[in-house]
C-alpha positions, 0 to 999 in steps of 0.5 A: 420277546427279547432281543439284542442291539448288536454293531452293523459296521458303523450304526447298530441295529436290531433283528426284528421277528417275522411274526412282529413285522407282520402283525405290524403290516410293515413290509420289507423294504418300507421306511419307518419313523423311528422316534423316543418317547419317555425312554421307549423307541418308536417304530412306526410305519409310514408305508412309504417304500423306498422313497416313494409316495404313500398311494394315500397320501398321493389321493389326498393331494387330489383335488376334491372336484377332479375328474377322469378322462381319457388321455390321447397319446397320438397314433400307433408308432411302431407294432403296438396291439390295441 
């Protein structure tokens, strides 16, 4: 598939196909890691979206021995339905 590095204002950018991004599970609005490797560019996702954590690695920084419980916010305040 061909396609054409073309001039967004100041930076230069690449239309990438429907089909590509979501063979690549890339979703829209996800931060890629963009890397040259023997003369080929790389796009990789990091599936971070808009600068917030990846749900892995979030669960990752988890310690091994934590455990749930439940969290008491105090009595109803206002017309809250429990």
């Amino acid at each position: 598939m061909l396609s054409k590095i073309q001039k967004w204002g100041n930076s230069q950018g690449i239309r990438i196909p429907k089909n590509l991004i979501e063979n690549s599970h890339i979703k829209i609005g996800e931060e890629v890691s963009i890397s040259v490797k023997n003369g080929q560019i790389i796009i990789e996702a990091t599936h971070k979206i808009r600068d917030k954590y990846a749900i892995k690695d979030l669960v990752n920084k988890m310690p091994k021995d934590y455990e749930l419980e439940e969290e008491n916010w105090g009595s109803p305040s206002g017309k809250e339905v429990w």
